[in-house]
C-alpha positions as CSV (number, residue, x, y, z in Angstrom):
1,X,96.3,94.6,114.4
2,X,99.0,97.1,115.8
3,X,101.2,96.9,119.1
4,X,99.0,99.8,120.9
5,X,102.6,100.7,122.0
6,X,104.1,102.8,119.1
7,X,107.7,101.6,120.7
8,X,107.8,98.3,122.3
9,X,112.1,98.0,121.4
10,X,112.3,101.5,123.4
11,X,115.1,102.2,121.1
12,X,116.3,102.6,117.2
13,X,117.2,99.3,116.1
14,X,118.8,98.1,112.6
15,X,116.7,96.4,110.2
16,X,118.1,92.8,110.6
17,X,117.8,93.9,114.7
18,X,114.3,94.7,113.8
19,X,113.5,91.2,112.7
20,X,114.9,89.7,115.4
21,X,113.4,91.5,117.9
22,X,109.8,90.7,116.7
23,X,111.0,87.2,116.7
24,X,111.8,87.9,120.1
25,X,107.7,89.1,120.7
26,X,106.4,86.1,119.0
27,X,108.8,83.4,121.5
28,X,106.9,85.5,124.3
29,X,103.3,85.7,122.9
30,X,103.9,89.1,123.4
31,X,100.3,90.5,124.3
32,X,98.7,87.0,123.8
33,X,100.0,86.5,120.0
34,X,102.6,84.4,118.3
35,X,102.6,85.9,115.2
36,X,103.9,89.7,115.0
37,X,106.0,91.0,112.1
38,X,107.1,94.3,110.9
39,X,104.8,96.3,108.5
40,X,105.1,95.7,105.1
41,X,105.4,99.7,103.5
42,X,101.9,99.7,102.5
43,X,100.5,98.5,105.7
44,X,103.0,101.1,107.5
45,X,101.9,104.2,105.2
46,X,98.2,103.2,105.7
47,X,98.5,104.2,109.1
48,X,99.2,107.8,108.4
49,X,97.2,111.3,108.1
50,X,98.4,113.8,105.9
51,X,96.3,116.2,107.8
52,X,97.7,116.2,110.8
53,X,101.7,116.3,112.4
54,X,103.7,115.3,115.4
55,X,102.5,112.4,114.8
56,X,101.2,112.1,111.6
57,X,98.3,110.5,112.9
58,X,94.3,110.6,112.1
59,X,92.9,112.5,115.3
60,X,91.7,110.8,118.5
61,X,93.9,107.7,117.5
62,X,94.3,105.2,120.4
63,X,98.5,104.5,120.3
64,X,100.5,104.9,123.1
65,X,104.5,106.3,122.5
66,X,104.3,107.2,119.1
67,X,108.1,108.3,118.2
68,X,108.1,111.4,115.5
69,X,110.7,109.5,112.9
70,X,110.9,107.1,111.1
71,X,110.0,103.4,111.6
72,X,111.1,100.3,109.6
73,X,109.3,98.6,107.1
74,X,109.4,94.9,106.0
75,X,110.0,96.3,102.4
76,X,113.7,96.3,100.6
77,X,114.2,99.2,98.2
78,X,113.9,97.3,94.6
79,X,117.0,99.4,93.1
80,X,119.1,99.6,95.7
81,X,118.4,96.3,98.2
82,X,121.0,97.4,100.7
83,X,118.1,99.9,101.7
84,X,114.7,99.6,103.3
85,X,112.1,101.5,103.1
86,X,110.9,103.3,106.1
87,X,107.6,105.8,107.1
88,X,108.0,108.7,108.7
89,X,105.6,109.3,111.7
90,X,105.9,112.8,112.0
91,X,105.0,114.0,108.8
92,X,104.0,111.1,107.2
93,X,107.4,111.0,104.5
94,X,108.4,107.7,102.9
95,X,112.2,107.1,102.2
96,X,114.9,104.6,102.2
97,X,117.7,104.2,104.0
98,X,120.8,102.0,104.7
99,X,119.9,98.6,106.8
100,X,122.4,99.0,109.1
101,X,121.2,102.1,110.2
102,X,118.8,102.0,113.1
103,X,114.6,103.2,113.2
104,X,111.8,102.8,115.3
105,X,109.8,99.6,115.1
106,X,105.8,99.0,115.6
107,X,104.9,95.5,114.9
108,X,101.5,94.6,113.3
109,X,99.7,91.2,112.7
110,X,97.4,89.9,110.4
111,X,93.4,89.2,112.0
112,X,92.8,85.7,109.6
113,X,89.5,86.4,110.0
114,X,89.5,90.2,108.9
115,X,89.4,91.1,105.2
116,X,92.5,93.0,104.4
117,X,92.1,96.7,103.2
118,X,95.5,97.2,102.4
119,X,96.8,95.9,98.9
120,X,99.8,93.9,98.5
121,X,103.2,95.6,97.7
122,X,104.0,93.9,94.7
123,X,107.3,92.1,96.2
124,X,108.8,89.2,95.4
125,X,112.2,88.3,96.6
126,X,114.2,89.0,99.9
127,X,117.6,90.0,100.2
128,X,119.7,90.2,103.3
129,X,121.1,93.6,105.2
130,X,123.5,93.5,102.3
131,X,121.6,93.6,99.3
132,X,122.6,89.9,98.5
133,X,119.2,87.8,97.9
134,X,117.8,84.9,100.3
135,X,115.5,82.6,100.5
136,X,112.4,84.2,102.0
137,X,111.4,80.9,104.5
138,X,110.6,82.7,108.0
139,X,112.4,86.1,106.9
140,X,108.9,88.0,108.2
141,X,110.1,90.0,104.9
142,X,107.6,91.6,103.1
143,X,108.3,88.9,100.0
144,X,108.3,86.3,102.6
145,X,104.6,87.0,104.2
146,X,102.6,88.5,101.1
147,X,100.6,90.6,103.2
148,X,97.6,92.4,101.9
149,X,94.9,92.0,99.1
150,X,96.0,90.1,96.2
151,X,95.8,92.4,92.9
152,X,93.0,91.9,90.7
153,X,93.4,90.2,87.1
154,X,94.1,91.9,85.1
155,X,94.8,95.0,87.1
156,X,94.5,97.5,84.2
157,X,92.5,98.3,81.8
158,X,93.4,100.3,78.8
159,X,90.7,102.7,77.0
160,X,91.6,104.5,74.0
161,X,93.7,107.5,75.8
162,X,93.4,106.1,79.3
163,X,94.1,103.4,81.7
164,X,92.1,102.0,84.3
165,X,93.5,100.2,87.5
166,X,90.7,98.0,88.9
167,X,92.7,98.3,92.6
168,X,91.6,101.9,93.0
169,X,88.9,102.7,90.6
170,X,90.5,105.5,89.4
171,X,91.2,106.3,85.5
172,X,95.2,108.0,84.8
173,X,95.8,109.6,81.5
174,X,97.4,107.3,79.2
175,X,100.3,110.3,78.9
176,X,101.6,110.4,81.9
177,X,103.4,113.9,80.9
178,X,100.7,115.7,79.1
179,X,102.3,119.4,79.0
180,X,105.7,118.3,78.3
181,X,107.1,119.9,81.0
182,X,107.9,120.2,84.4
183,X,105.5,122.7,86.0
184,X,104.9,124.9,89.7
185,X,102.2,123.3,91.4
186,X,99.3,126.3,90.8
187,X,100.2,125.5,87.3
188,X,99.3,121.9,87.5
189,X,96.4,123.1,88.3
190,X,95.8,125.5,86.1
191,X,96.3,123.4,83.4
192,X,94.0,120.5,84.4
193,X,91.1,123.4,84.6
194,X,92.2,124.1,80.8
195,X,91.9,120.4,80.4
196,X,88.3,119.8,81.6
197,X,87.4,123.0,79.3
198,X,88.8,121.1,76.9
199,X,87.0,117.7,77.3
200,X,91.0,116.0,77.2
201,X,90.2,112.2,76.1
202,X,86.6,113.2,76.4
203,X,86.4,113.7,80.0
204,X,85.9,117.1,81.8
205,X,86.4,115.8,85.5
206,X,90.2,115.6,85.5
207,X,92.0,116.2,88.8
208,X,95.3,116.2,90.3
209,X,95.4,113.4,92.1
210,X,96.0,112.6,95.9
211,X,99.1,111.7,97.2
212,X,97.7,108.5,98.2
213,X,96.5,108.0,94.9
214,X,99.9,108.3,93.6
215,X,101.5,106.0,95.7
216,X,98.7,103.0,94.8
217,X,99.9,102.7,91.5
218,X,103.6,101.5,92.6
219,X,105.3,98.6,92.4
220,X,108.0,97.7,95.2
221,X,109.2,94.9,93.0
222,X,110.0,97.7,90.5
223,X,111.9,100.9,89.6
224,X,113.2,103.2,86.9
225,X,110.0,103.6,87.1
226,X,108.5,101.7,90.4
227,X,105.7,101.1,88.0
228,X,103.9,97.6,87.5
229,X,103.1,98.1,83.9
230,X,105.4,101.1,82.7
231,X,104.3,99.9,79.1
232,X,101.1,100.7,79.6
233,X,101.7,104.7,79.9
234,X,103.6,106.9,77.7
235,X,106.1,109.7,78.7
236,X,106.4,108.3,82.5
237,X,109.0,111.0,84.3
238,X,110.4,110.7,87.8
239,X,108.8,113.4,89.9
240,X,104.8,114.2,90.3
241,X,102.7,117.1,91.6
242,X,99.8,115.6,94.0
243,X,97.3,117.9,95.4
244,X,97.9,116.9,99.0
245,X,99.5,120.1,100.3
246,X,101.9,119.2,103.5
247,X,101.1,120.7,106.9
248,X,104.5,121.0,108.0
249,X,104.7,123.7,105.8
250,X,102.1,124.5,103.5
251,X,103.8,125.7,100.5
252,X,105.0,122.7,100.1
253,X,103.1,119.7,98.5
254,X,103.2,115.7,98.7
255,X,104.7,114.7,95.2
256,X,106.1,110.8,94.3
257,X,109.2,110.3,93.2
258,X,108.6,107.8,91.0
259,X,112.1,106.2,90.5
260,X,112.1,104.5,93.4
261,X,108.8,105.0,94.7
262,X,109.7,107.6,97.5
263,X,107.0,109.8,98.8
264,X,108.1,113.5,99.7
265,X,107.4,117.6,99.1
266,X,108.0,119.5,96.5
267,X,108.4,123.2,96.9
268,X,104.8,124.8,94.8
269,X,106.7,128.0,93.4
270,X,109.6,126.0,91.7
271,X,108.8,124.5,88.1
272,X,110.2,121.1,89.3
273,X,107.5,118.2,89.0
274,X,105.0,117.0,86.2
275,X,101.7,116.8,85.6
276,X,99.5,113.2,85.5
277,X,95.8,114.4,86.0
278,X,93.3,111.4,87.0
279,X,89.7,111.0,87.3
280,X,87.0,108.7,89.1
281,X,88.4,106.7,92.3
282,X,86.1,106.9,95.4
283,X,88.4,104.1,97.0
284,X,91.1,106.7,99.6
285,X,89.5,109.5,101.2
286,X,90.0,112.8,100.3
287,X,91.8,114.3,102.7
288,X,94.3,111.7,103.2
C-alpha cells in the first residue's frame, strides 16, 4: 500500500532525514496507519513502466504529486554502504548515491493480509549514513523489515548448460558471455537468431531478455557481481544488453550493470555490453 501522495515531505530529504520523517507518519497514524516505511528497491522499482515517461508510470495510475527524480530506497549499496539506492520516477533509472544527499520520499506499507508479489532483496545487514554497520532493531532498513516473498529453496536449478531460477521461471544460459565479446545491441540480437538456428543447449526459443528480467536475478547483499550464486554461471561480465528499449530516447536501451546492480541505458550503435540470452519466464510482463 502506497501514500496516494507521491510527496508527502514536500521536499528532498537525506536518507537518515527520510527515516525519520516516516517515523514522524507512523507517531501521527498518518492516513489511519502506524506502520509506513520507505520502499525497499524492489518494492520501489516495481512501481515503474518502462513504457511510459514523466513519470515513469503504468497509464491511468491513481497517484497524486508524482516528482520526476529520484526517490529513496530502504536499500544500502552492498559495495559501497555510504550509498543508497534510489528509483528514478521519470524514466524509471536505478542508481546510488551518497546518504547525505537529499531525494524524494513515497512511503509504502505492507497489507498482512495481502500476499506479497514483490520478492525480497536479498539484504542482510544495515549500516548507518556512514557506511559503518548497525544493528537493524527499528531501522525501517530494508535488512531490518525483510519485505517481500521469501526465495524459494533452492532457488536455482542447474541443467546441463543452463540454470534455472525457480523466482522467475525463466532458464539463463549457463555462460553468461556466450560470444566473448562485448556487442551493439542489433547484434545481440542478431546473434541470439543464429543461436535458435543453432538449437544452443538444445533450445531454439532463446531471447534477450527484459530489463526486468535482468534485474530479478540480483542480489543487494552482493556485488562484483550483485549476483546470489556467481558460481553457478561461467564468464559473468559487468554490463548486459536487455531488449527493453528506453523511451526517453529510443536508441538507447535498458542494460544492468551488474557490479553493483545499477539499472541504466546503453547507447544500441556502440559495441559496449554483452550478451546473456534467456528462455521460458511468463512471471514480468512483456512490456515492462
Amino acid at each position: 500500500m502506497w501514500s496516494r501522495d507521491a510527496a508527502p515531505a514536500e521536499f528532498p530529504l537525506t536518507w537518515k532525514e527520510a527515516f525519520d520523517f516516516v517515523h514522524a507518519l507512523n507517531s501521527r497514524q498518518f492516513a489511519g496507519y502506524g506502520d509506513w516505511r520507505l520502499p525497499n528497491r524492489r518494492e520501489l522499482f516495481s512501481l515503474v513502466s518502462h513504457s511510459r515517461i514523466n513519470p515513469a508510470l503504468p497509464e491511468g495510475h491513481p497517484f497524486e504529486n508524482v516528482f520526476p527524480g529520484y526517490y529513496w530506497s530502504a536499500t544500502t549499496c552492498a559495495r559501497l554502504p555510504d550509498q543508497a539506492w534510489y528509483v528514478h520516477m521519470g524514466g524509471a533509472k536505478i542508481y546510488r548515491g551518497m546518504k547525505h544527499a537529499s531525494y524524494m520520499v513515497w512511503p509504502v506499507r505492507t497489507q498482512k493480509m495481502a500476499e506479497e508479489a514483490v520478492f525480497q532483496t536479498g539484504e542482510k545487514k544495515c549500516f548507518d549514513e556512514l557506511g559503518r554497520i548497525e544493528q537493524c532493531e527499528e531501522t525501517l532498513q530494508g535488512a531490518s523489515v525483510h519485505a517481500g516473498r521469501p526465495w524459494p529453496t533452492p532457488r536455482f536449478e542447474v541443467q546441463a548448460d543452463t540454470v534455472t531460477d525457480h523466482i522467475s521461471g525463466l532458464t539463463w544460459m549457463g555462460n553468461a558471455d556466450p560470444d566473448g565479446r562485448p556487442v551493439a545491441w542489433q547484434a545481440a540480437r542478431d546473434l541470439i537468431g543464429r543461436m535458435n538456428r543453432q538449437s544452443a543447449s538444445g533450445y531454439s526459443d532463446w531471447r534477450l531478455p527484459h530489463i526486468r528480467e535482468l534485474e530479478s536475478l540480483v542480489d543487494l547483499s552482493a556485488h562484483s557481481p550483485a549476483l546470489p550464486t556467481a558460481d553457478l554461471f561461467e564468464d559473468v561480465r559487468d554490463f548486459y544488453w536487455s531488449a527493453t528499449t528506453s523511451q526517453y530516447e529510443t536508441r538507447y536501451a535498458w542494460a544492468l550493470y551488474l557490479k553493483d546492480g545499477a539499472v541504466g541505458v546503453g547507447f544500441k550503435p556502440n559495441p559496449e555490453f554483452f550478451l546473456w540470452p534467456v528462455r521460458g519466464g511468463g512471471f514480468f510482463e512483456a512490456g515492462d
